[in-house]
N, C-alpha and C positions, 0 to 999 in steps of 0.2 A: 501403683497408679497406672492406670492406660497410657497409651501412648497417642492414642488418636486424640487429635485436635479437633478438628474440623468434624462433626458426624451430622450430612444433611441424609431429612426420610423423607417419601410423597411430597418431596416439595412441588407445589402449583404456584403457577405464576400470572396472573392476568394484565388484561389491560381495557381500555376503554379505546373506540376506533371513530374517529369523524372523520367520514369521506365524503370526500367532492358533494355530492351530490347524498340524498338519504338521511336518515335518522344515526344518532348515535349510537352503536352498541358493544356490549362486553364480548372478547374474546378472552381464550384460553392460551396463551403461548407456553409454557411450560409446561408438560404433563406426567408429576407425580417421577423424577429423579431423583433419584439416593444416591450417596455415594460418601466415603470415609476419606481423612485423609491427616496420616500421623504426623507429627513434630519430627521437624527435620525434612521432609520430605516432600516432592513435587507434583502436583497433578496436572497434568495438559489438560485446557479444553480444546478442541478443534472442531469445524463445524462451518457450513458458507455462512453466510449473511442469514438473520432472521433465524440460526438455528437456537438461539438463549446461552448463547458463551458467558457475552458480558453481563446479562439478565440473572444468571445462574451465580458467576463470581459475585456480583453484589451483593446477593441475598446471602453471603458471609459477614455482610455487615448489617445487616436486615433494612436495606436500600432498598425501594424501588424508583429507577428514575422515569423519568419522564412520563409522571401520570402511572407508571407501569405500578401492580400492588400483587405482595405475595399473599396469594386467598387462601392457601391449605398447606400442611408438610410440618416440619421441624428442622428446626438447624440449631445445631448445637457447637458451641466455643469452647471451650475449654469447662466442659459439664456441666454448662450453663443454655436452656433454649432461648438463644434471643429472641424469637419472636414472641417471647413473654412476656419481656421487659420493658421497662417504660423511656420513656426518649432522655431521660436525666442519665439511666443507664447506657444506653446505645451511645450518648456525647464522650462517655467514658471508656466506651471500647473502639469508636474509630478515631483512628489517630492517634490511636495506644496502643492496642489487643491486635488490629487489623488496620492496615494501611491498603495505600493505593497506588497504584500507578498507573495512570492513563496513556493512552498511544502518543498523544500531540503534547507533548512539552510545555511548546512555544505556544499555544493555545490555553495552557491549563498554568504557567504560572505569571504571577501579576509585573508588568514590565514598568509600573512604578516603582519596586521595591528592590532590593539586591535579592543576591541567589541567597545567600546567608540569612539571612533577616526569614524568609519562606521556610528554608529546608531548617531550621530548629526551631519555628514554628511552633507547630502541634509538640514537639517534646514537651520546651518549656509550658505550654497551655493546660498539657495533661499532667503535669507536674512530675514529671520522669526525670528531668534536671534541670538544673542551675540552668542559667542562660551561658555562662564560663566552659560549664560544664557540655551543654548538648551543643555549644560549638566549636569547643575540644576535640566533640566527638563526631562533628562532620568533618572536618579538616580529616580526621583518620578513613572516615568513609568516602573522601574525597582521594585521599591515596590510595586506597583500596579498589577503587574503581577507574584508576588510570587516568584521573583528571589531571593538564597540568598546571603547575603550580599552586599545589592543593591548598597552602595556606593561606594565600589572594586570591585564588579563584574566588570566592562566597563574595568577595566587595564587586566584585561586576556586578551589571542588569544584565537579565534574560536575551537581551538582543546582543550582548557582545561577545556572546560565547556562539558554538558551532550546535545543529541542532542535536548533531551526535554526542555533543557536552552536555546539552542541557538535559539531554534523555537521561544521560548517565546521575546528573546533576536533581531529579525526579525522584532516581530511585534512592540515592540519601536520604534525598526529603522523607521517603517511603521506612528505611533503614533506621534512621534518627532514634526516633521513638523506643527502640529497642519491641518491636513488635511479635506477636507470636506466627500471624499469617500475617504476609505479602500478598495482591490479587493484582499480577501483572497483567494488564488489558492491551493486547497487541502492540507491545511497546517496543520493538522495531519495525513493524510494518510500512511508517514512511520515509526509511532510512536507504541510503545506497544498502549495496551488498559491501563495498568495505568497514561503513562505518557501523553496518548493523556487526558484524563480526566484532569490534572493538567492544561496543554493547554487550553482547550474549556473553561475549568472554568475561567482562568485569560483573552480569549480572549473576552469570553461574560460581566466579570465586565468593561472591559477596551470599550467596546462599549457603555456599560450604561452610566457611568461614563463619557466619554468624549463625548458623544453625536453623533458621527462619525455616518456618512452613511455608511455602507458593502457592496459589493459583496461576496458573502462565495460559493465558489466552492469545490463543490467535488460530487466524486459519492455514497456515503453513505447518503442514507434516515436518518438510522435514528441520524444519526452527524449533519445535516442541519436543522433536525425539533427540534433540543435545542435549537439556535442561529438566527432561524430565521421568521421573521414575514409575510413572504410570500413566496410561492417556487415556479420554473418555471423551468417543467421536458423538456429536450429538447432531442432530437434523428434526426440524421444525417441532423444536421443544420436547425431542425424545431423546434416549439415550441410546443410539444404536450400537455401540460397543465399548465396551471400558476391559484395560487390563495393564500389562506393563508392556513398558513400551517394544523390546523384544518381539512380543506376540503381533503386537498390531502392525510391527511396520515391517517382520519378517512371514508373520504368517497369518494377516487378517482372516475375520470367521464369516464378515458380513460382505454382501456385495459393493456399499455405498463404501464400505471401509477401501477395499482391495481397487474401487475408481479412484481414491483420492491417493490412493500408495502410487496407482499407475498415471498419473496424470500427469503431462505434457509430453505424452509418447510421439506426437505428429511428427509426421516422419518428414522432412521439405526440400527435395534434390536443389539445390540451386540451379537457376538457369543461365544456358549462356546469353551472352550480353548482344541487343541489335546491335547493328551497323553504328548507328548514329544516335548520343542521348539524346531524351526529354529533357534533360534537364540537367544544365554544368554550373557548378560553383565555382567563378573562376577570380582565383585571389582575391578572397572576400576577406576586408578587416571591418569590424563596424567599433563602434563606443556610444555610451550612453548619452545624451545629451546631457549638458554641465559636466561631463568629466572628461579627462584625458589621458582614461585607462583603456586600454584594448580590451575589448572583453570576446573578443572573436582574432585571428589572428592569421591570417595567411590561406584561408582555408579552400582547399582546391576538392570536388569531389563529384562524381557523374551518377544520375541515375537512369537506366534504361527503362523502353516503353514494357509494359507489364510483368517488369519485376520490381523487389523491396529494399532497399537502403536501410542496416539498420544503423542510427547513429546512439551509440551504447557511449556511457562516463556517466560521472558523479555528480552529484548536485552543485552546482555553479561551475561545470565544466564547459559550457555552453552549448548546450543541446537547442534549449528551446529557446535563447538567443539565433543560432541559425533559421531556426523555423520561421521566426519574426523577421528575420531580413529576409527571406523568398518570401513570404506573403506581401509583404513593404509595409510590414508594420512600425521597422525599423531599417532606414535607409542607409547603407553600408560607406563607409568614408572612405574605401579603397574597393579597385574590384568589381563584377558585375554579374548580373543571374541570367542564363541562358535559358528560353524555357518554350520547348515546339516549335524551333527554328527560329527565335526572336528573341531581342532581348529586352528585357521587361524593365519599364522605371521604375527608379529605386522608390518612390514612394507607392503608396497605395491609393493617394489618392488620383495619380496620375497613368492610371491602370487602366486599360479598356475593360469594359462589360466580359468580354471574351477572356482576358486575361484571368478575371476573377472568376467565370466559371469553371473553366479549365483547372484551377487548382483552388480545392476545397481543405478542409479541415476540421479533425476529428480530435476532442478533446479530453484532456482527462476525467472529469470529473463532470458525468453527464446531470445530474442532481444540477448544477449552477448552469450549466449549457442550454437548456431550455425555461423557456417560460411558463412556470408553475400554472397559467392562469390560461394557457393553449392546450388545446387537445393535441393529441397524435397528429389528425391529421389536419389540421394545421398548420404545424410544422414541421411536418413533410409538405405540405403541397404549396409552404412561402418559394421558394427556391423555380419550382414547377408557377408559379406566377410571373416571378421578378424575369426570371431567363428565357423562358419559352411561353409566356401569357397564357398560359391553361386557365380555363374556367369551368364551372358544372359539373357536368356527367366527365367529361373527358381529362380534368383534373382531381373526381376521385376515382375514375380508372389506373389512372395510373398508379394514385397511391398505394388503391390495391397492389396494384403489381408489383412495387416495392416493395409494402408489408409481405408480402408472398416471398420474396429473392431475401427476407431477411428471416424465414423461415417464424416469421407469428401470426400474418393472415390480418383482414381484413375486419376482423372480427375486434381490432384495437383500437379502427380510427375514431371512434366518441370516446375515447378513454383520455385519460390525465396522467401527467408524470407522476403523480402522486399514488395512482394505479398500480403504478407498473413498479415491478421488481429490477435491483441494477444492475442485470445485465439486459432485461429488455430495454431498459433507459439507454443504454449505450446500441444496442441494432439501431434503435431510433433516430441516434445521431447518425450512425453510421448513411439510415435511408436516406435522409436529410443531405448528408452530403452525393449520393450516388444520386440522386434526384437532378443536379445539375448536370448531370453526364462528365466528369469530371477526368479528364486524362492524368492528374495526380492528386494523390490523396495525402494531406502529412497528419502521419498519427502521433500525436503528442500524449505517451503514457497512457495506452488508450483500456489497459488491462492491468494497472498498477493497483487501483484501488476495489480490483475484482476480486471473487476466492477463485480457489484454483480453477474449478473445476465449471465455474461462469466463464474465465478469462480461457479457458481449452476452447471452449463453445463458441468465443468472440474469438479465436484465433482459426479456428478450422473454418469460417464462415468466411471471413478476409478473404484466407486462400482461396474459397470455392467463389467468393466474386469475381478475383481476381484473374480466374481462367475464365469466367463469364464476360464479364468485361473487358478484360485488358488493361487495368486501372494499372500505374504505379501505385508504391507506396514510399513514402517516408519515412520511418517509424523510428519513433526517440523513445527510447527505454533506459531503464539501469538495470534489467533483467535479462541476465546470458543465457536461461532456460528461454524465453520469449524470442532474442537471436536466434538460438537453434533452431527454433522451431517456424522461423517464420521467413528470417534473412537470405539475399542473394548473394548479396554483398554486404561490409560492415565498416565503418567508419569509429574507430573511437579516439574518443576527444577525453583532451587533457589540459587543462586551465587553459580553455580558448582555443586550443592549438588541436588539430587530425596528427595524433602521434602514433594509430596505425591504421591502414586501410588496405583494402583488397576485397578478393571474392571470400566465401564466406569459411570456405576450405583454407583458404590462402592465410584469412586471420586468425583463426581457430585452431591454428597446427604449428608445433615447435618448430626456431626459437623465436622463445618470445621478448619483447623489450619488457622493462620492470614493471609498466603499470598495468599492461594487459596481463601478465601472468597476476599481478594481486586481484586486479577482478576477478579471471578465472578463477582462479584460488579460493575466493570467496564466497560464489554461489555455494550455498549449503547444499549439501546432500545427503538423501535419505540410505544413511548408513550411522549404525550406533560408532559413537566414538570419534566422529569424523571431526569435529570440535578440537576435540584434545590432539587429534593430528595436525591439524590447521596450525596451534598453539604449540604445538612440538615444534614441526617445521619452524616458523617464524623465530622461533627462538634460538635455532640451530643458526639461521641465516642472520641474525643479530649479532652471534656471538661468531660467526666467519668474516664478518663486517668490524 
């Protein structure tokens, strides 16, 4: 018998487009990719945004979402073409034959129900087992995956676990079934770097161990070259290189391949510090309204006029709690914010006009940041109203000249966010905020939900405003390559508390205390095997302890 599972030919992939403006019509995003993939074994997709990762992995299940339709090809299961078969067949091969796992968790399971009741689900539905039985055998995929207390875990809801549990918690659900392919769909992309490490490592034992074929989608090289046995780089629905992983990430053959191997080379001297900050944290404690837990805690920290603070830690370490007490989104119960020789009230609404131009903000996730239903330059040229009353000719001059310093042109302002591609979505916000003339900018996660090699492009652009301007920066990340690449100084926060700070030399150089060194530790790196070192180590330090 073969050993290939998985055999897609010519597979095409269409879809249908209604934009803004114009008539409806059919494009082509996938065009005509083949590729094999045996039992047992992994294949990466990688690829920016729009290139058919997830589009590709589904059509393992003969899915297509959103309106999306596979028009031409073959894909073949286990010596079967599904795209043969009738949908009485396809109910019986996903959630059986082939599972899923999606990036968001906490988005994708029902927070009505327990974890339990979900993750044996489809087993028991496809008649794989007992109800006894397939929750027998999540309790053992719950040990398997490092959950704790695997045999009460499944009685919680989705919201009282961590999301680094409930991810973990996903791929059971995924597992359960006793499936032949896996199609992991960027399933640590919105995890820190410690908790995605917990992740990788229990999803890579749980493929050893159960012998599952994968799909492992995402756009992170070096996340894919831990997990997997072959990788196939793809770009706007084509297949520009496939092989194992070896080849690709020591000795790529195409050009787009050897940009994503070298990417976040930016090279960024720190600079020395003015005289006198922009901007002092001076023992800040804040807490939530209704509660009387600190969620911020002592927190002392300076930024200088045209350099970057980066404030680096894990999800609820209080990153973007700080940000919201300097803007006075959130007014601090201790402490107070220094900011261009004055010191600013704690609320926002008690803020002068100046105050709030002076310091703007750039947010994660530019899709929800703008108003679907505004052009470009609209908003750009809100800000160029509210603060310096521009109107006509001499309010889309300037936008021009914005779109220009943001390096897209002039050529965007009747366009729609719906237009535009997400890293122009993010310059946009960027002009938007540079449009008030802004002496500090706080960048909250502003290249998290980028691909690499977008989030390089939004990071060299920063810089080159920032020798233009003179802007500070703020910048909350949980990404140590983004630090390197962009910080003066670093700040990292640990459940509320700056547990280390300095210049950016100062934090990034032994010794370290224990939670800096697990970040560092953490950032994956484009080196085979680097995984099982990580997991060496760790377990050496376990058993010293």
């Amino acid at each position: 018998m073969s050993d290939v599972l998985l055999k897609v030919r010519d597979l095409k992939i269409g879809a249908t487009v209604y934009p803004p403006s114009g008539k409806p019509h059919d494009i082509e995003i996938v065009h005509g990719v083949s590729f094999e993939l045996e039992k047992g074994k992994v294949l990466g997709l990688i690829g920016e945004s729009g290139a058919g990762k997830s589009t590709i992995g589904l059509s393992a299940m003969a899915y297509g979402r959103g309106g999306v339709k596979i028009t031409g090809g073959e894909v073949w299961v286990n010596g079967q073409d599904i795209l043969q078969q009738g949908i009485r067949d396809l109910r019986r091969l996903r959630g059986a034959d082939v599972t899923y796992v999606s990036q968001s968790a906490a988005a994708s399971f029902n927070p009505a129900k327990k974890i339990m009741e979900q993750v044996t689900e489809a087993a028991i539905l496809q008649g794989k087992f007992s109800r006894k039985e397939a929750e027998e055998r999540a309790v053992r995929l719950f040990d398997k995956l490092g959950l704790p207390n695997p045999e009460t875990i499944g009685n919680r809801y989705p919201h009282q676990v961590s999301g680094g549990q409930l991810q973990r918690c996903m791929t059971a659900l995924a597992l359960c079934p006793e499936p032949d392919l896996v199609v992991f769909d960027e399933p640590t992309t919105a995890l820190d770097v410690t908790t995605q490490i917990d992740v990788l490592m229990a999803i890579k034992a749980a493929i050893r161990d159960t012998g599952v074929a994968a799909l492992y989608i995402t756009h992170d090289l070096a996340v894919v070259a831990q997990v997997s046995d072959d990788i196939m780089v793809l770009r706007m629905g084509e297949m520009v290189e496939y092989g194992p992983v070896d080849q690709i990430i020591n000795n790529p053959q195409e050009e787009y391949t050897q940009a994503l191997v070298s990417v976040r080379s930016i090279d960024h001297e720190e600079k020395l510090p003015t005289p006198d900050p922009l901007l002092t944290v001076n023992h800040v404690t804040a807490r939530y309204r209704g509660t009387n837990f600190d969620v911020l805690r002592n927190i002392n920290v300076d930024l200088h006029e045209g350099q970057t603070l980066a404030v680096v830690g894990e999800s609820g370490s209080g990153k973007s709690t700080l940000a919201r007490v300097i803007t006075g989104l959130l007014p601090p119960s201790d402490g107070q914010i220094d900011f261009n020789g004055r010191t600013l009230s704690p609320a926002l609404e008690q803020r002068s006009k100046e105050d709030l131009r002076e310091l703007q903000m750039i947010y994660q996730m530019a899709d929800t940041a703008m108003n679907p239903r505004q052009t470009v330059g609209t908003i750009i040229g809100r800000p160029l109203e509210f603060y310096f009353g521009m109107r006509g000719a001499e309010k889309r001059k300037r936008i021009a000249e914005l779109l220009e310093e943001i390096e897209m042109g002039d050529g965007f302002i009747d366009r729609y966010p719906a237009e535009l591609s997400g890293g122009q979505k993010q310059r946009v916000c960027i002009a938007r905020a540079l449009a008030a003339k802004p002496k500090l900018i706080i960048c909250d996660e502003v290249t998290s939900a980028l691909d690499p090699l977008v989030a390089d492009g939004i990071l060299k652009l920063l810089l080159n405003l920032q020798k233009i301007e003179n802007v500070a920066y703020l910048f909350i990340t949980h990404d140590l390559a983004t630090v390197r690449a962009i910080a003066d100084s670093i700040a990292v926060m640990y459940q509320g508390k700056v547990v280390r700070y300095g210049t950016k030399s100062e934090v990034l150089s032994p010794p370290f205390d224990d939670y800096t060194d697990l970040l560092l530790s953490s950032v994956p790196e484009m080196k085979l095997g680097w995984l099982e070192e990580v997991i060496a180590h760790r377990k050496m330090e376990s058993a010293g302890n």
